[in-house]
ZADONU-622195 format. One line per 5 residues: their letters; for each residue x, y, z of N, C-alpha, C, O. Coordinates in steps of 0.001 Angstrom, whole numbers. Example, Ala and Ser with C-alpha at 12.3 -4.5 7.8 and 13.67 -1.06 7.14 Angstrom:
BEGIN
as = 13190,-5690,7800,12300,-4500,7800,13200,-3300,7800,14236,-3319,8465  12850,-2250,7080,13670,-1060,7140,12900,30,7870,13409,1138,8039
***
This chain:
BEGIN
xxxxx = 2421,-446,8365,3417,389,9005,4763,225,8304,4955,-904,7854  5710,1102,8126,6698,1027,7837,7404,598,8672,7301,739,9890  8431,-144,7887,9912,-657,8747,10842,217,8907,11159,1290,8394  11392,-780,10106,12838,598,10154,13818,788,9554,14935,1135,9938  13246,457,8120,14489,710,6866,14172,1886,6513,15141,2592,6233
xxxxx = 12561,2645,6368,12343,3371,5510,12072,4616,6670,11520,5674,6365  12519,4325,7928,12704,5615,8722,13845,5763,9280,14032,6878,9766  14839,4863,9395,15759,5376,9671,17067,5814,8467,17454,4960,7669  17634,7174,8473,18208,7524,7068,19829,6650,7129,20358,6768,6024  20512,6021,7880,21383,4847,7579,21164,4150,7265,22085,3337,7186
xxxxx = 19691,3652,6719,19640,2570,5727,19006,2949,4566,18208,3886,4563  19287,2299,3549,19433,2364,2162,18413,2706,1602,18376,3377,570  17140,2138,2431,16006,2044,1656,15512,3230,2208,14308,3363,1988  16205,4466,3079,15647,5630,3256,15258,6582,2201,14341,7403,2239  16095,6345,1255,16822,7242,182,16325,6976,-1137,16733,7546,-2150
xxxxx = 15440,6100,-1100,14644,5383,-2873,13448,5731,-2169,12997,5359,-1086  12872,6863,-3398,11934,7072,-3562,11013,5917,-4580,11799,5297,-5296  9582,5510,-4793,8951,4628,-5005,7948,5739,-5705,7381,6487,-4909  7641,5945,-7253,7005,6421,-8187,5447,5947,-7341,5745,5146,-6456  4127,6176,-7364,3164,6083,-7513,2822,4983,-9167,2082,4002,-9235
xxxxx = 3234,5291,-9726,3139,4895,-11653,4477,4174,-11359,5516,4656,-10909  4137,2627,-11802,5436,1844,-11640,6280,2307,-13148,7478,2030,-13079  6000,2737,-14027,5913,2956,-14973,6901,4085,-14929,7458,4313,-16002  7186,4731,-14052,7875,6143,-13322,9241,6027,-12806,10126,6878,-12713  9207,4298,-12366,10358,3890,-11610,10678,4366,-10321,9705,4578,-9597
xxxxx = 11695,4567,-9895,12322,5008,-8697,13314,5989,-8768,14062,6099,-9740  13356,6762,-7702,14377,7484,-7699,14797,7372,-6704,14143,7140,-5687  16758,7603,-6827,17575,7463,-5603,18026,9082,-5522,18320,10004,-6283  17886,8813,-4135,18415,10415,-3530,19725,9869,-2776,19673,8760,-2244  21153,10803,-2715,21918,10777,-2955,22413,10347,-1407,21880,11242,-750
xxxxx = 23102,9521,-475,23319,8840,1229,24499,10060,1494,25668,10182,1131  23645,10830,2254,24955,11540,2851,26004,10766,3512,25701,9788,4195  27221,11137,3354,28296,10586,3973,28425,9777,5297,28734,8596,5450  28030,10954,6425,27834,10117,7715,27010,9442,8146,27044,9145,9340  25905,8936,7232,24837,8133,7300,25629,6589,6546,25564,5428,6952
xxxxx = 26239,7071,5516,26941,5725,4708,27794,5561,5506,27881,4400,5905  28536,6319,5952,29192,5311,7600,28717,4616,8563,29252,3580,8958  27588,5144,9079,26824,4680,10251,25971,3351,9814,25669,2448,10593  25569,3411,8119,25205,2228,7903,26398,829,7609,26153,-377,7636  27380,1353,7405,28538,651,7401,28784,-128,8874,28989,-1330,9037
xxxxx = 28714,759,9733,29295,455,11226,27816,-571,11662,27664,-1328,12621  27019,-278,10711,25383,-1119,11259,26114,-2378,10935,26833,-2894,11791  25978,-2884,9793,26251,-4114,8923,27762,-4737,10276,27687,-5739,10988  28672,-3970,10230,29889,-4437,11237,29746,-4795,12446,30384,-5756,12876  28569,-3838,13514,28035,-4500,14314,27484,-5914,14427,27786,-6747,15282
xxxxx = 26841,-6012,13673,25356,-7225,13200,26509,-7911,13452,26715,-8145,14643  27615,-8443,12378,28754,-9381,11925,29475,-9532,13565,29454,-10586,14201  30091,-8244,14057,30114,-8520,15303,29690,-9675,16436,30396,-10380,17157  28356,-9579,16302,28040,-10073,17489,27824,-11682,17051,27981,-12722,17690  27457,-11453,15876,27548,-12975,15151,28770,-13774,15614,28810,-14983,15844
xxxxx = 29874,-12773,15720,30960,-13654,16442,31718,-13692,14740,32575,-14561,14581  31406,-12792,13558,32739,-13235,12471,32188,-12231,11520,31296,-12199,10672  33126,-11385,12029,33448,-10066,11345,33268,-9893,9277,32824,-8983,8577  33729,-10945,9020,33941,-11171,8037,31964,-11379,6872,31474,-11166,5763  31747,-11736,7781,30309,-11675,7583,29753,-10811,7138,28783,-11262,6528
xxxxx = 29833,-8993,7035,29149,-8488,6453,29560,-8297,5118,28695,-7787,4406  30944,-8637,4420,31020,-8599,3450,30728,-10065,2742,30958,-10082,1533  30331,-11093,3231,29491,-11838,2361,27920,-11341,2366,27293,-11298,1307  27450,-11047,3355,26218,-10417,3187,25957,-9095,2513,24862,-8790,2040  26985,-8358,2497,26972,-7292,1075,27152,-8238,-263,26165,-8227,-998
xxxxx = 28019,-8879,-602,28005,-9451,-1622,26765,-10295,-2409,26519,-10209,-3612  26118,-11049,-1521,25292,-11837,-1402,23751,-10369,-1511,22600,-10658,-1186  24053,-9289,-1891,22698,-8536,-1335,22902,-7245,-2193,22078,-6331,-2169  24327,-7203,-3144,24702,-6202,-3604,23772,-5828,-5172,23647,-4700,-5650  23357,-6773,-5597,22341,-6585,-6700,21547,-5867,-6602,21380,-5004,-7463
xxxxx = 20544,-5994,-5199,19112,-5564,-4951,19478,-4176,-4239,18649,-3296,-4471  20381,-3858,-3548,20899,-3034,-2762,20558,-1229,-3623,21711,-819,-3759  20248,-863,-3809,19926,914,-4504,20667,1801,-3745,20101,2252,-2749  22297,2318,-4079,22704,3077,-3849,22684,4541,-4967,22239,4383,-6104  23158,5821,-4556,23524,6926,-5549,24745,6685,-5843,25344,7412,-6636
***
């Protein structure tokens, strides 16, 4: 079953397509705007409740390599 990365379109991994032929690579389709907000406000929540706001930008940092944006 898929996760709820690859059904819901505020997250990242909605938007990378996955070749059949690894050989093909991937393709990124382009995060509409109010989805790259809403995944923004995701990550700020999470940090939220953690109790330290500051938190999602070490966890972007810490995640920004693997991360597949357009």
């Amino acid at each position: 079953m898929c996760p709820s990365s690859c059904r819901n379109p505020h997250h990242w991994q909605y938007w990378v397509l996955i070749n059949d032929e690894p050989k093909e690579g991937t393709i990124l389709i382009e995060m509409p705007y109010p989805y790259v907000i809403e995944m923004i406000c995701d990550w700020w929540a999470f940090s939220w409740i953690k109790g330290d706001l500051s938190e999602m930008f070490a966890w972007y940092k810490d995640h920004a390599d693997y991360i597949k944006l357009h």
